[in-house]
DRENTORZA-154771 format. One record per residue: z, y negated, x of N, C-alpha, C in turn; residue in three letters. Coordinates in steps of 0.1 Angstrom, whole numbers. Last residue first. Example, Ala and Ser with C-alpha at 12.3 -4.5 7.8 and 13.67 -1.06 7.14 Angstrom:
+-------+-------+-------+-------+-------+-------+-------+-------+-------+---------+
:  n_pz :  n_py :  n_px : ca_pz : ca_py : ca_px :  c_pz :  c_py :  c_px : residuo :
+-------+-------+-------+-------+-------+-------+-------+-------+-------+---------+
:    71 :    22 :   128 :    71 :    11 :   137 :    79 :     0 :   129 :     SER :
:    78 :    57 :   132 :    78 :    45 :   123 :    78 :    33 :   132 :     ALA :
+-------+-------+-------+-------+-------+-------+-------+-------+-------+---------+
***
This chain:
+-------+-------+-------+-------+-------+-------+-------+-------+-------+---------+
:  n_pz :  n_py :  n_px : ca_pz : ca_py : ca_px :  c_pz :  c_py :  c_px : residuo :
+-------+-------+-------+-------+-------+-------+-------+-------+-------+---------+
:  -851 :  -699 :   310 :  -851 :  -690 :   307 :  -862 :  -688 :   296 :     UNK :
:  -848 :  -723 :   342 :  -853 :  -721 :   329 :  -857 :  -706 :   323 :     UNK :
:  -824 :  -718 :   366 :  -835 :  -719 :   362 :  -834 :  -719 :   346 :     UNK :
:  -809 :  -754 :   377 :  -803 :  -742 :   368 :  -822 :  -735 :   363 :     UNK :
:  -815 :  -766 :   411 :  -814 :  -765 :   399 :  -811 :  -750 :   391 :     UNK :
:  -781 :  -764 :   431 :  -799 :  -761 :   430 :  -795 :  -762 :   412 :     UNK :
:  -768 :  -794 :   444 :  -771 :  -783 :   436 :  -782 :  -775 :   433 :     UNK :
:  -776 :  -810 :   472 :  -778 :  -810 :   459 :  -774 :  -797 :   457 :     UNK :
:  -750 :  -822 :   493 :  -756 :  -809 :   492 :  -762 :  -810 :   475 :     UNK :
:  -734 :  -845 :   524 :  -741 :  -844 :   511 :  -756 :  -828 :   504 :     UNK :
:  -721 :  -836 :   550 :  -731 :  -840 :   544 :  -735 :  -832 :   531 :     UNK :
:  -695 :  -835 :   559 :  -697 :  -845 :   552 :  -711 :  -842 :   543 :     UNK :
:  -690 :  -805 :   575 :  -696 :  -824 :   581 :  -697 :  -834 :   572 :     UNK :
:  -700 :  -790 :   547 :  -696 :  -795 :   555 :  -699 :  -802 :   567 :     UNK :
:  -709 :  -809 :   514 :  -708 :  -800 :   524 :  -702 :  -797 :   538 :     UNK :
:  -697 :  -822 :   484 :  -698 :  -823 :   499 :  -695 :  -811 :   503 :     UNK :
:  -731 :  -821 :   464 :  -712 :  -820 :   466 :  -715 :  -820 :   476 :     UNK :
:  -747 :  -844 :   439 :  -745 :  -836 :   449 :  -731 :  -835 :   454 :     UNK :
:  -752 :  -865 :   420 :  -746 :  -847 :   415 :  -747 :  -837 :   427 :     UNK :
:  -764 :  -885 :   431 :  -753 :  -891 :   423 :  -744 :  -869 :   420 :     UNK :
:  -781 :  -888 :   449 :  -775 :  -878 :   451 :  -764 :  -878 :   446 :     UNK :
:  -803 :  -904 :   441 :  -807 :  -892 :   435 :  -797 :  -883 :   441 :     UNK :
:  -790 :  -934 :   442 :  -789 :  -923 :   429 :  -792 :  -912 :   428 :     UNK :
:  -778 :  -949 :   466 :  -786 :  -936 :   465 :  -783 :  -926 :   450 :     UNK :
:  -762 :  -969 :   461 :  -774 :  -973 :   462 :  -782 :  -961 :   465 :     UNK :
:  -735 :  -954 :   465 :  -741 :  -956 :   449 :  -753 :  -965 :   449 :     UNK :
:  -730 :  -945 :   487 :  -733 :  -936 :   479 :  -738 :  -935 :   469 :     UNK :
:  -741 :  -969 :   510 :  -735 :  -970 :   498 :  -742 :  -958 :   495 :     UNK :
:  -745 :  -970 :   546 :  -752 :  -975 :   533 :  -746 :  -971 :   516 :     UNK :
:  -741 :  -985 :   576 :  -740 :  -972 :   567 :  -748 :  -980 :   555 :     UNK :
:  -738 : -1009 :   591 :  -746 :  -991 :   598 :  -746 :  -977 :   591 :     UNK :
:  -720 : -1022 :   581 :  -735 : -1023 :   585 :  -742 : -1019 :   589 :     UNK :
:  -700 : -1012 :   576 :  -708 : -1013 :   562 :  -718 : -1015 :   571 :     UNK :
:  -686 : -1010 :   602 :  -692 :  -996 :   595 :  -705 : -1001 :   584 :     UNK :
:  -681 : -1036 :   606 :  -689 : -1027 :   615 :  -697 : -1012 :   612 :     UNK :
:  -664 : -1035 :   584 :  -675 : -1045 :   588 :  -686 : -1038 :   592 :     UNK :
:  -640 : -1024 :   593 :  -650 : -1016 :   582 :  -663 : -1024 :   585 :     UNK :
:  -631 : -1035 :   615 :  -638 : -1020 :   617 :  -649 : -1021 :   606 :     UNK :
:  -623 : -1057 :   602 :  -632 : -1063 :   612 :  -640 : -1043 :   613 :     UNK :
:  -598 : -1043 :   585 :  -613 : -1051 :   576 :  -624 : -1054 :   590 :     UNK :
:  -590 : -1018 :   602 :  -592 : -1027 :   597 :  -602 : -1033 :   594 :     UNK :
:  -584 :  -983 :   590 :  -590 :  -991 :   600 :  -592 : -1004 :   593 :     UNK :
:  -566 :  -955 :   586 :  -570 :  -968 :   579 :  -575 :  -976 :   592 :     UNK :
:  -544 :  -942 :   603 :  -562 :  -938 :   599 :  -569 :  -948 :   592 :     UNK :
:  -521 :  -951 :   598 :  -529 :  -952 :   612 :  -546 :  -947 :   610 :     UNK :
:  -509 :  -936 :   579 :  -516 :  -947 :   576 :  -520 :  -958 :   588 :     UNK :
:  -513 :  -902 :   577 :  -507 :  -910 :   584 :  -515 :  -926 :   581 :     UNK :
:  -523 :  -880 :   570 :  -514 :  -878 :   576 :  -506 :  -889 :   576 :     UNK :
:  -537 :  -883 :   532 :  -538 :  -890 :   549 :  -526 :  -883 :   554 :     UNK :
:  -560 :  -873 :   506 :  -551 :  -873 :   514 :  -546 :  -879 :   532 :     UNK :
:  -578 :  -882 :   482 :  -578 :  -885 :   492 :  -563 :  -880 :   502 :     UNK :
:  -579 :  -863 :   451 :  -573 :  -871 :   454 :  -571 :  -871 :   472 :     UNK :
:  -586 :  -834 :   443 :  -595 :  -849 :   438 :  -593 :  -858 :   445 :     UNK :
:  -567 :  -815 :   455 :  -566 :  -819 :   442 :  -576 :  -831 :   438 :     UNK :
:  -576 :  -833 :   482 :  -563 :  -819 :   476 :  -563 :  -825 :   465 :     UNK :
:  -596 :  -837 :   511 :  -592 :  -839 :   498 :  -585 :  -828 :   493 :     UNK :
:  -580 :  -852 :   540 :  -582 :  -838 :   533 :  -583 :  -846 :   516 :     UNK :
:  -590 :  -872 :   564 :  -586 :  -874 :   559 :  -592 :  -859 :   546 :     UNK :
:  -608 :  -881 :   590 :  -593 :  -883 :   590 :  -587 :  -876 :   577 :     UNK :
:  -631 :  -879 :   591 :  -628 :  -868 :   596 :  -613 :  -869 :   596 :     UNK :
:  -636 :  -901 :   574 :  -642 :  -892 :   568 :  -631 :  -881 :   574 :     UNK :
:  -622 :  -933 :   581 :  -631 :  -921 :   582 :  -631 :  -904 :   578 :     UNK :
:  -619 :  -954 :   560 :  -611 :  -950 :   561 :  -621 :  -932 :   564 :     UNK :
:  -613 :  -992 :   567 :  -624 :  -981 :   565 :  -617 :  -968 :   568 :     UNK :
:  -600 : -1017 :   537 :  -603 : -1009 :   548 :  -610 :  -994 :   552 :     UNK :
:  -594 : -1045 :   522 :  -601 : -1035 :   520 :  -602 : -1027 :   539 :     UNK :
:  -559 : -1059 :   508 :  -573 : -1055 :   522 :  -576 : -1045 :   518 :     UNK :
:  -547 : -1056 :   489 :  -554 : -1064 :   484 :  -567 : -1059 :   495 :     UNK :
:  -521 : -1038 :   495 :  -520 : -1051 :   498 :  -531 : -1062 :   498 :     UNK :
:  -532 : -1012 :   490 :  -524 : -1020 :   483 :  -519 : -1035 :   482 :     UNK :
:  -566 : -1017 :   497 :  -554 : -1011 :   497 :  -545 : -1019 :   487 :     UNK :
:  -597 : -1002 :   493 :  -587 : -1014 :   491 :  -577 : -1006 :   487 :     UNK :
:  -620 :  -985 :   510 :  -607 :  -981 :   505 :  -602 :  -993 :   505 :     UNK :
:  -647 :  -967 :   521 :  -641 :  -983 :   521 :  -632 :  -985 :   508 :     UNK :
:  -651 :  -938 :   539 :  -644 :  -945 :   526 :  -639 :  -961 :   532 :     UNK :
:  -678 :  -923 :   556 :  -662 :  -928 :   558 :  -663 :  -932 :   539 :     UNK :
:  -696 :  -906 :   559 :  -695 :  -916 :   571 :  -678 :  -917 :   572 :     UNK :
:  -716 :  -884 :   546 :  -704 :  -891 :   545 :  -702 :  -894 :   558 :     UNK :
:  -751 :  -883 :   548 :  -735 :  -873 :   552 :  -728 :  -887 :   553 :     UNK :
:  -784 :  -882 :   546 :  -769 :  -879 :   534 :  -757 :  -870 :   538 :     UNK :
:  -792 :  -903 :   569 :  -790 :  -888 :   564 :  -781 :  -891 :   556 :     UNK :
:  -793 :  -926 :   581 :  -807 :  -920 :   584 :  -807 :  -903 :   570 :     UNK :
:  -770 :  -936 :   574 :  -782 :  -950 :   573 :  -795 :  -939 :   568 :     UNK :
:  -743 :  -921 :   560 :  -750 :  -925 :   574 :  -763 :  -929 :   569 :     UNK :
:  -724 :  -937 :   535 :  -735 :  -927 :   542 :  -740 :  -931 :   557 :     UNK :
:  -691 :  -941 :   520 :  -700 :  -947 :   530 :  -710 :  -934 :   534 :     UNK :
:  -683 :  -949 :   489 :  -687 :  -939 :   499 :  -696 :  -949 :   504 :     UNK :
:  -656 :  -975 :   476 :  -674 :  -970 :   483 :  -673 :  -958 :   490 :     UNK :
:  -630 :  -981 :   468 :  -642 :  -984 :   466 :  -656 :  -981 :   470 :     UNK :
:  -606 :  -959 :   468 :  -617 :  -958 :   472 :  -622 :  -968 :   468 :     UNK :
:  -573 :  -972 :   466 :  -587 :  -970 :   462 :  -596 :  -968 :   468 :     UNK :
:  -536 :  -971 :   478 :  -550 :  -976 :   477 :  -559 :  -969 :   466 :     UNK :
:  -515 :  -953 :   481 :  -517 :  -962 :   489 :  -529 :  -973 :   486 :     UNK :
:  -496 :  -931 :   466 :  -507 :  -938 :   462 :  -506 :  -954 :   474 :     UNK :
:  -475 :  -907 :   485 :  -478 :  -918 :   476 :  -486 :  -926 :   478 :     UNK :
:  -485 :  -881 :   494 :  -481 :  -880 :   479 :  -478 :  -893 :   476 :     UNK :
:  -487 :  -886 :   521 :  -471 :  -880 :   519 :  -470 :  -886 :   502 :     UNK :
:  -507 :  -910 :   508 :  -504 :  -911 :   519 :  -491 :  -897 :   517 :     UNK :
:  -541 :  -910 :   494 :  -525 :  -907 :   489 :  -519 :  -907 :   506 :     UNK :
:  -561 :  -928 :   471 :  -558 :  -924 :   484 :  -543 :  -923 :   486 :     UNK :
+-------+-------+-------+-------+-------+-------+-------+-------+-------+---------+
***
């Protein structure tokens, strides 16, 4: 996660919404060890890499809390380990490739 191009953090977790496959947020450890929530609508990806205006978007560990418990991990849902993000966040399988 890049703040004005410098490395602020890690993603650790995509966050989902509980009911649907749409990105909530990012639970993001920072540099200073805290992990924090870092929403979805804050923040451009450029190049792979998370981008922020401003390090006011980061929300604190008591926020993320409140998020982990109403979301649910990208990586406790395997079958959308190859899907891209659509818009709003929500998650888009690929169609399959047909058979020739």
């Amino acid at each position: 996660m890049l703040v004005r191009g410098i490395r602020l953090g890690e993603v650790e977790s995509v966050l989902l919404d509980a009911e649907t496959p749409r990105i909530v947020g990012f639970d993001v450890l920072c540099g200073d060890g805290a992990n924090r929530f870092l929403p979805l609508a804050t923040a451009d990806v450029v190049d792979g890499a998370l981008e922020l205006e401003s390090t006011l978007m980061l929300l604190d560990p008591r926020e993320l809390d409140f998020y982990r418990t109403r979301t649910r991990s990208l990586a406790s849902v395997p079958e959308l380990a190859d899907a891209r993000i659509g818009p709003d966040g929500v998650l888009v399988q690929p169609l399959a490739t047909p058979l020739s």
